[in-house]
MARLUM-365659 format. One record per residue: residue in three letters; x, y, z of N, C-alpha, C, CB in turn. Coordinates in steps of 0.001 Angstrom, whole numbers, plus 500000, padded with zeros to 6 digits. Each point is the difference from the previous one (the first is absolute). Glycine has a CB too. Layout:
N
AlaXYZXYZXYZXYZ/...
REM end
This chain:
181
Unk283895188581941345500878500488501045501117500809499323499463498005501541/Unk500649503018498967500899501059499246501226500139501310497752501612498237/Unk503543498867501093500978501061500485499575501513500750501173498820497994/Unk498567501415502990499517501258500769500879501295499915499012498349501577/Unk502127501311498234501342501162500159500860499699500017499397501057500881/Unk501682500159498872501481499725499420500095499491498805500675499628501935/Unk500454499873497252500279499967498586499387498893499298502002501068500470/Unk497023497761500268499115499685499214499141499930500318500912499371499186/Unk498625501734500797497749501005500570499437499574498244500475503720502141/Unk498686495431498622498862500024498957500084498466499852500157502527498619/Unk500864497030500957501010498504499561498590499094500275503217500347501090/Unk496345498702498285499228499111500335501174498706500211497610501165498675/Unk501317498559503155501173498400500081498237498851499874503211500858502669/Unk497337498283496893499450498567500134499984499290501014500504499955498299/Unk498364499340501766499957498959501112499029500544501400502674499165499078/Unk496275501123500790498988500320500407499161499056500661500371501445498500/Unk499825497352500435498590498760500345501627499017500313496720500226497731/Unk504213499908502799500456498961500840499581499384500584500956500719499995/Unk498915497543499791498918499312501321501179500052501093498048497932498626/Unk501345502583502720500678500438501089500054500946500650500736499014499256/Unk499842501990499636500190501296500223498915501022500445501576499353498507/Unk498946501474502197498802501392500242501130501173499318498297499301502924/Unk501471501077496143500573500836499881499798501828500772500134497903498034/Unk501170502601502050499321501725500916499657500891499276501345500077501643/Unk497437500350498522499440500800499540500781501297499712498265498760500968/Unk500831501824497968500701501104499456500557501472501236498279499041497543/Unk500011501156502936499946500797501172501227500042501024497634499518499658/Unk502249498583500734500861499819501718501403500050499644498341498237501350/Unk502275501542496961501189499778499628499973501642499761500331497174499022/Unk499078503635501118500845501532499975499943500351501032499640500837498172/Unk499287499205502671500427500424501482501147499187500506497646500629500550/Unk502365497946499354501391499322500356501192500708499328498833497731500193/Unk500906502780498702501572500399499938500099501576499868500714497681498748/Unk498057503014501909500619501343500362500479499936501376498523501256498483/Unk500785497898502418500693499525501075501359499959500159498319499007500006/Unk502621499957499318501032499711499504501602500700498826497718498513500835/Unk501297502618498685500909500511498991500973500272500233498789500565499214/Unk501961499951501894501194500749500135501003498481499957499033502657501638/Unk500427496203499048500781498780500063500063499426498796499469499642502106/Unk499976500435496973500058499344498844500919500171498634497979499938501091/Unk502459501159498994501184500016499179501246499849500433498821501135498981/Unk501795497812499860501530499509500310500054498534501194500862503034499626/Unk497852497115500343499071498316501047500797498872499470497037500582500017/Unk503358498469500655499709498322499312499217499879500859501930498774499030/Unk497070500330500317498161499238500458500570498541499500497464502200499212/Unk501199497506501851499704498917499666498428499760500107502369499430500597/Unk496857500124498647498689499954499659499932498016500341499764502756497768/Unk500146496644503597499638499142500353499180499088498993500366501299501970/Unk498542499242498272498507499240499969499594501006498321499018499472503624/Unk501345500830495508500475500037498842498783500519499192501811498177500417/Unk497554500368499165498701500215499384500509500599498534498446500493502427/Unk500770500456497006500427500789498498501145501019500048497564499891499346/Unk503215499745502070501049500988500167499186501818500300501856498023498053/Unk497205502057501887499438501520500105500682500499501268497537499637498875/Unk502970500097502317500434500965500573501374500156500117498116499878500879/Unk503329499077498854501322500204499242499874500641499009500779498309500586/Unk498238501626498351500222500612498727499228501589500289500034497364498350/Unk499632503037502047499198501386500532501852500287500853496091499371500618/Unk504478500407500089500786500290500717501376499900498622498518499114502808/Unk501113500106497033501342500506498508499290501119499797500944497786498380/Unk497972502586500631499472501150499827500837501196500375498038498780500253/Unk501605501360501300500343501024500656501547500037500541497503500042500454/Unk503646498964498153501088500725500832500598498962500730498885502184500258/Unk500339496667500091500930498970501187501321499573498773497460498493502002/Unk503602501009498510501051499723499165500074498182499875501349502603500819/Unk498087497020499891500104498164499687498861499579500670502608499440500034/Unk496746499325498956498198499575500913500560498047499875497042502599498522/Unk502602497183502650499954498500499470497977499591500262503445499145501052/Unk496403499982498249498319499509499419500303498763500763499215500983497196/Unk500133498460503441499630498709500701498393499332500240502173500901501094/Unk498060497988498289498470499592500186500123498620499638498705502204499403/Unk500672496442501714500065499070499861498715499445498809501416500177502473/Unk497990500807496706499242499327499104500584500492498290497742499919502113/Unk502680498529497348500628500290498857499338500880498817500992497934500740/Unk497522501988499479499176500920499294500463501279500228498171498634500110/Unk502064502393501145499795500826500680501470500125498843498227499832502891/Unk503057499671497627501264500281499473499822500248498972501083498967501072/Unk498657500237497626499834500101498605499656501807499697498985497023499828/Unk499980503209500995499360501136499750500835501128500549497824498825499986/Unk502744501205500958501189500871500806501135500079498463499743498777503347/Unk500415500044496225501184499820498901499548501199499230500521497229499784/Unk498162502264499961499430500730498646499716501482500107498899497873499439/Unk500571502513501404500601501688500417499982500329500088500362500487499970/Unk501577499012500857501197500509499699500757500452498514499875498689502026/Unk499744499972497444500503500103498226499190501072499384500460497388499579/Unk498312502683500781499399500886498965499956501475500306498677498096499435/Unk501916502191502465500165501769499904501378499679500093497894501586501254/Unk502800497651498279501264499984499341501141500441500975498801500467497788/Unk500589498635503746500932500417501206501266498905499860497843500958501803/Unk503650499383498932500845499906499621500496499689501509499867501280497586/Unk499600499359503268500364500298501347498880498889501286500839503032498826/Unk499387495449500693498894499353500721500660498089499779497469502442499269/Unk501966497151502019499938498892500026499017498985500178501579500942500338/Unk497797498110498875499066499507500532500209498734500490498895501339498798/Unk500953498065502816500127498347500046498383499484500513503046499937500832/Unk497217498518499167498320499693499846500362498371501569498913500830495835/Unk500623500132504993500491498967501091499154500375501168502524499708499222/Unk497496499088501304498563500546501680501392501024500493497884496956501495/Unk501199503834499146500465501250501096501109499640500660497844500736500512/Unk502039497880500291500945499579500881501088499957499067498611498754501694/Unk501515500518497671501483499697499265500429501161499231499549497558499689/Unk499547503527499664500053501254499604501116500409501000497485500372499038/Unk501824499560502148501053501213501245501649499144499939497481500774502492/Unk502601498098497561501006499260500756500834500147498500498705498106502294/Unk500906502030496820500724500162498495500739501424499963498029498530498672/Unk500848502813501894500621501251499970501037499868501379497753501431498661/Unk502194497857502131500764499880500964501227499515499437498233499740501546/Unk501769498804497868501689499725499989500307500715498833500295497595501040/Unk499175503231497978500836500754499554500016501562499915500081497985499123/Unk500076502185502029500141501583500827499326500768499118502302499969501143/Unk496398499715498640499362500936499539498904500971500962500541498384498019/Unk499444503070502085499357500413501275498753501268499168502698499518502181/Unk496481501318498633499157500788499241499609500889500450499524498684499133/Unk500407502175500506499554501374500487498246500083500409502146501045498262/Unk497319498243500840498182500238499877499843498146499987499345502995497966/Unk499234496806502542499928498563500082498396500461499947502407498553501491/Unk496900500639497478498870499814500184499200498653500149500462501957499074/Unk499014497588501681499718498646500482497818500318499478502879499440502851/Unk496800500000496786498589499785499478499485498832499542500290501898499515/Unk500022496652501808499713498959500069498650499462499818501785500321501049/Unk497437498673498475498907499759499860499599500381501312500150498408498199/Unk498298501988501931499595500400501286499716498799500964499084502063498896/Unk500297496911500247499984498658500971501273499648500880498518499051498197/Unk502365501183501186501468499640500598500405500541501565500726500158497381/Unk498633500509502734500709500805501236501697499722500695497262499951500541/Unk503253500198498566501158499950500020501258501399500367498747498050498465/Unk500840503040501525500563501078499803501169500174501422497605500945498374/Unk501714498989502556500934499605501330501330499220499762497822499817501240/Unk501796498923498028501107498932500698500769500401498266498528497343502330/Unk500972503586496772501025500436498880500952500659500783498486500321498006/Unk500763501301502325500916500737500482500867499855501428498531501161498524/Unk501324497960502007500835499138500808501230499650499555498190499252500698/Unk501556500042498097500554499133499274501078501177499456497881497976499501/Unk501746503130499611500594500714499241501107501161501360497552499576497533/Unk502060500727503696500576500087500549501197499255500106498240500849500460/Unk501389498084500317501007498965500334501246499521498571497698499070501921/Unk501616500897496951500917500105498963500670500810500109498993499275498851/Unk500766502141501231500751501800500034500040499683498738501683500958502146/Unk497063499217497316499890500331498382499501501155499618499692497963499648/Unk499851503385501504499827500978499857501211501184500378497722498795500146/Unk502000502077498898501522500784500594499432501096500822501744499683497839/Unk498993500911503025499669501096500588499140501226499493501882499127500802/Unk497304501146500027498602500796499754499661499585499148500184501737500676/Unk499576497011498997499304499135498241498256500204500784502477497089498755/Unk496796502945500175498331499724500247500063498153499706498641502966498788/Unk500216497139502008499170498357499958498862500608499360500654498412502345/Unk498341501615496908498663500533499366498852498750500236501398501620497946/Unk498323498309502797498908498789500195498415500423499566501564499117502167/Unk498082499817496914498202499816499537499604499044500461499896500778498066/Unk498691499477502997499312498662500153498594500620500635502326498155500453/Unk496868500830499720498970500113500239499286500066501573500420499117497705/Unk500057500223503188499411499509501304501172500023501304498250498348498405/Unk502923501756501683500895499961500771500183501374500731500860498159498592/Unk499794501588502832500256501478500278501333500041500025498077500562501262/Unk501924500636499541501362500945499916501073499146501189498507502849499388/Unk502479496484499655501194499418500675501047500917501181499826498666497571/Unk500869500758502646501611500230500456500890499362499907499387500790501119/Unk501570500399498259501021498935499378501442500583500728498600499454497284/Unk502263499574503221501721500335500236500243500362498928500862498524501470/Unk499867502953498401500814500859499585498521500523498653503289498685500851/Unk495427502037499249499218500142499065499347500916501176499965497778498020/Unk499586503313500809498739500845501017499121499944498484501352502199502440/Unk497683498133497881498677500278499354499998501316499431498848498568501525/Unk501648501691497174499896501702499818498489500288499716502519500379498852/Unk496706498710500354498599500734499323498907498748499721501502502144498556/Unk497201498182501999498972498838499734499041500899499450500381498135501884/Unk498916501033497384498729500953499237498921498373499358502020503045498751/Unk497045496700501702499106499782499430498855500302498445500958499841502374/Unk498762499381497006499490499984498434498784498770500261502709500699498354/Unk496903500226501945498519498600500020500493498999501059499251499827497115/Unk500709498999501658500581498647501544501050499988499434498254498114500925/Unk502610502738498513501686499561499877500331501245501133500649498968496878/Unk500721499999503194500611501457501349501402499525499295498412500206503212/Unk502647501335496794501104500033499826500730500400500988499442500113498136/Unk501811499295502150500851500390501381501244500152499489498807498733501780/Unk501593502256498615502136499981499285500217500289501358500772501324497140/Unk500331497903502846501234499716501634501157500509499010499239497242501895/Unk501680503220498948500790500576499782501077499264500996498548502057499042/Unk502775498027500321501139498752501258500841501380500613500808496956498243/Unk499397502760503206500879500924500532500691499949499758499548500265501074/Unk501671501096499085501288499571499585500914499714501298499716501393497751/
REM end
């Protein structure tokens, strides 16, 4: 799994055979972020559902200014640690906590985000009662993206969110909501 673009293209990251993880493909992670480019620089993210960090660390890449890494599997973290250390990012946080307490943590300490990518195990079907959740926190800032990956769910509605862009990849489908202002 490589770096796709921006200042570390080429970069090999680790953590591929995560037990858990699906990592995003090379393909759906560039159309996802030509989708996205104009929002991505000067971004704080947050990369939820974490895994080898490939889509915070692709978004450092291109320019975002702060990524936090989240992933309730300590394997998954270790490897987010590792890199980070080794493309020698400076500009990142990693914590290792289920989702729920993830949000309620960026909550009490006013931490908010421009880009949010949520890419929950697919069994989980959870993505609804997140971005519910991340609403109701107001952990997104105005015109921030939500970037959602999953497999089988459809197209939500959300208070204060419209739907800017859906595109299908086989059986993955990507959706970015966008928050009104």
């Amino acid at each position: 799994m490589r770096v796709i673009s921006g200042i570390y293209k080429g970069r090999k990251i680790d953590g591929y055979t995560i037990d858990g993880t699906r990592p995003t493909q090379e393909r759906v992670k560039e159309s996802l972020f030509s989708m996205i480019q104009e929002k991505v620089p000067t971004s704080i993210v947050l990369d939820l559902f974490a895994g080898s960090g490939n889509l915070g660390i692709e978004a450092l890449s291109n320019g975002a200014k702060f990524a936090y890494f989240n992933d309730s599997n300590k394997n998954a973290c270790k490897v987010i640690q590792k890199n980070i250390d080794t493309l020698k990012i400076s500009n990142a946080k990693v914590t290792c906590m289920d989702y729920q307490e993830a949000l309620k943590y960026f909550s009490k300490n006013k931490i908010t985000f421009d880009l949010i990518f949520l890419d929950p195990p697919y069994k989980m079907h959870i993505l609804k009662e997140i971005i519910e959740e991340i609403i109701h926190l107001e952990l997104l800032n105005p015109s921030g993206l939500i970037v959602l990956e999953f497999e089988e769910e459809q197209a939500q509605e959300y208070s204060s969110l419209f739907l800017l862009k859906s595109r299908k990849y086989g059986y993955k489908n990507i959706q970015i909501y966008q928050k009104q202002e």
